[in-house]
Legacy VTK file of the C-alpha trace (Angstrom):
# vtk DataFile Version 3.0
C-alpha trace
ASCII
DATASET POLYDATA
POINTS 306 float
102.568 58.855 73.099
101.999 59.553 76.890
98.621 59.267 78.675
99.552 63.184 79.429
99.723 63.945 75.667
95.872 62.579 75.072
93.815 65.322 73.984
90.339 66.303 75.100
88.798 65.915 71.742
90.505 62.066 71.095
88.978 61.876 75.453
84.871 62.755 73.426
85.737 60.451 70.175
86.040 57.429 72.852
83.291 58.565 75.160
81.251 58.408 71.623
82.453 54.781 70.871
82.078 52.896 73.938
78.259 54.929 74.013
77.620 53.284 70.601
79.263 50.046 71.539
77.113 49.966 74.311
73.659 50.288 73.615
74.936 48.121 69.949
74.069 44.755 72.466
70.368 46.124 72.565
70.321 46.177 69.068
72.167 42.401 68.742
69.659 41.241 71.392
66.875 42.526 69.315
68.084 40.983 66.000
68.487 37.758 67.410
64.658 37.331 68.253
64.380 36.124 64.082
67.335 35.941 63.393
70.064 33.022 64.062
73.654 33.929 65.548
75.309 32.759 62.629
73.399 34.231 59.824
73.272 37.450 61.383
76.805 37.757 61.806
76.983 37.035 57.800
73.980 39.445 56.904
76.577 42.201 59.376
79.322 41.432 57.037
77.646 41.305 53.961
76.284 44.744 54.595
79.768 46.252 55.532
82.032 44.737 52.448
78.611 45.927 49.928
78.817 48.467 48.839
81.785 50.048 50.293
84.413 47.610 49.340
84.301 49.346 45.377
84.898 52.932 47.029
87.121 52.412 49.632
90.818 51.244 48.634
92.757 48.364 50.648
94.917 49.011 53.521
98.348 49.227 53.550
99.112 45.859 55.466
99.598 42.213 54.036
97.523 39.812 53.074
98.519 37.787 56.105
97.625 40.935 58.320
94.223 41.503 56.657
93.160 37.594 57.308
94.048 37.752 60.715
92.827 41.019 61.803
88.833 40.133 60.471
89.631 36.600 61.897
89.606 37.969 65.035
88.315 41.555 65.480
85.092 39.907 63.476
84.625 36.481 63.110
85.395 35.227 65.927
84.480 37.836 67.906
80.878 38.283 66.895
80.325 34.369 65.941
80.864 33.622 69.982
79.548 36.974 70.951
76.089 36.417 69.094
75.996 32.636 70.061
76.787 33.647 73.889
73.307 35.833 73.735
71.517 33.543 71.753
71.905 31.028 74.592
70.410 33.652 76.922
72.867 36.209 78.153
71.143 39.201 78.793
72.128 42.317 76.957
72.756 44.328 79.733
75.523 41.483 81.481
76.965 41.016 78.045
78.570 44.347 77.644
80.531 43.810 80.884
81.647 40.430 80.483
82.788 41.102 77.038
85.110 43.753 78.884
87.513 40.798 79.481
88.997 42.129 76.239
90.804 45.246 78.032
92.939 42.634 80.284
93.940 40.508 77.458
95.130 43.759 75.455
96.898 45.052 78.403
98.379 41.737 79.153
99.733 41.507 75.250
101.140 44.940 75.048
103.050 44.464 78.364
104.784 41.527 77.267
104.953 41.620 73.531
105.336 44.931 72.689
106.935 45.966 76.359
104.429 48.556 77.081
104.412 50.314 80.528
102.093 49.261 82.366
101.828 51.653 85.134
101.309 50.267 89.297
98.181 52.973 89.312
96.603 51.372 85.916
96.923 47.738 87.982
95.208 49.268 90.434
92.671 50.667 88.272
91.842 47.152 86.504
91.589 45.915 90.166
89.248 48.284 90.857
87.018 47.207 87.827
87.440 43.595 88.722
85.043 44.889 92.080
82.505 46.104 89.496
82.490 42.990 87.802
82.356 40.534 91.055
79.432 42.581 92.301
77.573 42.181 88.672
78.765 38.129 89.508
76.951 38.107 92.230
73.490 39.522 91.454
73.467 37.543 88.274
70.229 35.449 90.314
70.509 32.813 87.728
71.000 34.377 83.918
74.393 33.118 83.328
74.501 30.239 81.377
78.223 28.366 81.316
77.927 28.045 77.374
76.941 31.475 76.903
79.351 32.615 79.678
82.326 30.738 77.680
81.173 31.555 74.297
81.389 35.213 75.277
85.136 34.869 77.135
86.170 33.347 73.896
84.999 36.467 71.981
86.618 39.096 74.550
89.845 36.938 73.999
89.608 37.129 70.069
88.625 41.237 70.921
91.841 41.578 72.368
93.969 39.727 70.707
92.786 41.891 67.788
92.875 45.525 69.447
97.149 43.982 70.015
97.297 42.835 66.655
95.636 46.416 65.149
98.434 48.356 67.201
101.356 46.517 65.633
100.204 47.245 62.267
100.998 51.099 62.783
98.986 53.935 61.085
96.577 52.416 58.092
93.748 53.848 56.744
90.892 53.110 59.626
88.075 52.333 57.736
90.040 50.675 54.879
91.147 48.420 57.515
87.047 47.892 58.565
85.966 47.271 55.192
88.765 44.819 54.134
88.806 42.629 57.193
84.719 42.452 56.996
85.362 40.736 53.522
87.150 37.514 55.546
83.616 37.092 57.388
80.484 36.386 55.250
81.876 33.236 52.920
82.649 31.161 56.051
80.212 32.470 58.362
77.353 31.502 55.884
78.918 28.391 55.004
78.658 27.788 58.390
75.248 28.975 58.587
74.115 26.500 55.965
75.342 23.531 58.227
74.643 24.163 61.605
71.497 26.197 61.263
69.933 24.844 57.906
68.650 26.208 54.594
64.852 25.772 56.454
65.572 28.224 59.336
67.632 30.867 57.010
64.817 30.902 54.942
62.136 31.217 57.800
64.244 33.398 59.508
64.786 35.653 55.697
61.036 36.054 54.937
59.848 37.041 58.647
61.611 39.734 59.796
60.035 42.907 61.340
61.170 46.589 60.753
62.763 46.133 64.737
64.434 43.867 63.244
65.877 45.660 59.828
66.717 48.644 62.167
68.898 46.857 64.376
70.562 45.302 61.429
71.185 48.678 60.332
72.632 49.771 63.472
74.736 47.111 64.004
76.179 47.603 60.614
76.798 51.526 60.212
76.890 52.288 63.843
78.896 49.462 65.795
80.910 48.412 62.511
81.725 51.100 60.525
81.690 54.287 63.136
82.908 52.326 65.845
85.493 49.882 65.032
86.883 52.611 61.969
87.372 55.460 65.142
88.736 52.526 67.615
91.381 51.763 65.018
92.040 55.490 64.897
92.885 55.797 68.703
94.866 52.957 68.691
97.414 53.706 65.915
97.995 57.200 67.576
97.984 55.970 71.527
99.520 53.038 73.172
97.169 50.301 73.960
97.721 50.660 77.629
95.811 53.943 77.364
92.733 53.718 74.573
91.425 50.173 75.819
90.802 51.158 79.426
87.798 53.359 78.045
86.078 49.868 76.923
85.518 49.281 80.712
82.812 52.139 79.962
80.865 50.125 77.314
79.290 47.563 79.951
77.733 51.374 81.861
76.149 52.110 78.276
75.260 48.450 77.339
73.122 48.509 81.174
71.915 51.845 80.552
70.949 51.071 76.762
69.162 47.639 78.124
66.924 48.827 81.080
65.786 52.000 78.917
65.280 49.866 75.695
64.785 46.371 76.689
63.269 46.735 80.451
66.537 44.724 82.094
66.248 45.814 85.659
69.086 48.746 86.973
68.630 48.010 90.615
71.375 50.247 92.742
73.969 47.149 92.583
74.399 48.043 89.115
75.063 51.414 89.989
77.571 50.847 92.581
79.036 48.316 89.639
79.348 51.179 87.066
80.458 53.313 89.647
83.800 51.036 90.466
84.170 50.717 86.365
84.033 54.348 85.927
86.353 54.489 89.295
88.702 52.073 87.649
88.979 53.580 84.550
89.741 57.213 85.447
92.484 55.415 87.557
93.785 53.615 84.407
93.649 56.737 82.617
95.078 59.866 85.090
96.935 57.582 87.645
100.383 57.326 85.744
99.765 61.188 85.886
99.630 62.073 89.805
103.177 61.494 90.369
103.963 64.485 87.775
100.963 66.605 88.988
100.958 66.097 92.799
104.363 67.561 93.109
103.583 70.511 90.289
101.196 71.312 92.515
103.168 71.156 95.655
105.720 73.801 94.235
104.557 76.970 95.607
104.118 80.070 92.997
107.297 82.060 92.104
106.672 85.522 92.907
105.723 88.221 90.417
108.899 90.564 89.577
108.284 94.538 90.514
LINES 1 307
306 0 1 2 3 4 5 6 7 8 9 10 11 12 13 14 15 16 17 18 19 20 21 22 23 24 25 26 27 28 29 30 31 32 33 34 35 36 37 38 39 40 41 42 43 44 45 46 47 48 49 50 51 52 53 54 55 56 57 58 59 60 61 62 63 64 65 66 67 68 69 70 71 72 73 74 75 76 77 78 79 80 81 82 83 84 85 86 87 88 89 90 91 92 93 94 95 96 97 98 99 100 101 102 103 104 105 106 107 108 109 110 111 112 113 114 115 116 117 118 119 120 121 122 123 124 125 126 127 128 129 130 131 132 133 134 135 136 137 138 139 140 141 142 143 144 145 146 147 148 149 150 151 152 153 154 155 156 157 158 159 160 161 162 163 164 165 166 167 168 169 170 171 172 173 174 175 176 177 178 179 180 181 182 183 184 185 186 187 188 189 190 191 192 193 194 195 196 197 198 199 200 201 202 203 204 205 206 207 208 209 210 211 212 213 214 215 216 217 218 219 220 221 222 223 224 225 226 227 228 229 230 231 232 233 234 235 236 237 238 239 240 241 242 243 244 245 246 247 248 249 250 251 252 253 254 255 256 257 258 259 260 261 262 263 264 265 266 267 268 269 270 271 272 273 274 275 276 277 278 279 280 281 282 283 284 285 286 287 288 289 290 291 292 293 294 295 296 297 298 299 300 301 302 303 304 305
């Protein structure tokens, strides 16, 4: 399907997801005040699979297929993402780094599946890339290089995922959600048990607040199961070349979502940043169009019969 053949109403369902993506990294930032990285990825996991797992039946994909997708849409992804923010990436500077995801999908559908990838969505991402240098250079200090690493890793596993979730055709959204949540919550708090001890899970357990459980909750029902279920939607109906640009909105929500929630500072360089994101997108997303519409509108009007 052509970028001309994407309806308005599939243009609100992303709007919605990248809003709830983006203020879901005030809610991560939030959890991760009592809770470690590793167990709250688990507790995420845990949450999804129970009780939903009984209801909902299993995709239509292999076993092989299942692994790998909640390898990397979720376990990787959210291990590095909540470790990169534990070691002090701001919520606000997380959402747009994370974006790195969009080029790695792009790059993967362009030369595995041999999707077009148009000279006016180049531009676009280009575009973008000027939203991101000016974040780069304002950062006055709150980048760390583990947390900056630890969240490339999990915008690499992101879009290595959104590629793999386009090659597995049309399955069953949340199905798809539900299953690949089961792969995280063994390992994760296996891993949780070694690296972060019985002593702080416990602690950690028996002292959280209600900001805390709410959080939780969001990132659970609202980032997990909304999000990722609807994301999976758009991408078994659209190429990849043309859902994943709209991710390059999450980092405007994510800053938004932080200064309102979390007091992060908007000065006007994060303006002019989301400005060049939004600029980039809309390129990505109506560019491969103007060569059709420019010369439609060119044509001049045939006149009325009498």
């Amino acid at each position: 399907m052509s970028a001309a053949a994407f309806p308005f109403r599939h243009l609100l369902l992303a709007l919605l997801i990248v809003s709830i993506w983006g203020a879901n990294f005030v809610a991560v930032k939030i959890a991760l005040r009592e809770l470690p990285p590793l167990l709250l990825c688990a507790l995420r996991f845990i949450a999804v699979v129970v009780p939903f797992i009984f209801f909902v039946p299993r995709p239509a994909v292999t076993l092989r297929q299942l692994l790998g997708y909640g390898l990397t849409m979720f376990a990787l992804q959210f291990g590095f993402l909540f470790f990169g923010m534990k070691l002090g990436m701001p919520a606000g500077l997380t959402s747009l780094v994370l974006q790195f995801q969009v080029f790695v999908t792009l790059a993967l559908a362009a030369v595995v599946l041999k999707e077009r990838i148009s000279p006016a969505q180049i531009a676009g991402a280009l575009i973008a890339c000027a939203g991101f240098a000016i974040v780069a250079l304002h950062t006055d200090g709150e980048v760390t290089a583990a947390g900056l690493g630890c969240l490339l890793l999990a915008a690499t596993s992101w879009g290595y995922a959104n590629f793999s979730s386009k090659r597995l055709g049309r399955v069953n959204p949340l199905s798809l959600v539900v299953w690949g949540s089961l792969v995280v919550p063994l390992p994760m708090m296996l891993a949780s048990l070694i690296f972060e001890g019985p002593g702080l899970i416990a602690h950690s357990l028996t002292h959280l607040h209600a900001a805390t459980l709410w959080s939780v909750a969001y990132i659970v029902y609202g980032s997990t199961l909304v999000g990722y279920s609807l994301w999976s939607w758009l991408l078994s109906r659209h190429p990849a070349s043309t859902v994943t640009p709209f991710a390059l909105l999450v980092p405007v929500s994510g800053m938004l979502s932080s200064a309102i929630v979390l007091g992060e500072p908007l000065p006007v360089w994060k303006l002019q940043a989301g400005a060049l994101v939004i600029a980039g997108l809309a390129l990505n997303i109506f560019g491969p169009r103007l060569p059709r519409i420019l010369p439609a509108a060119r044509m001049p009007a045939k006149p009325s019969g009498l």
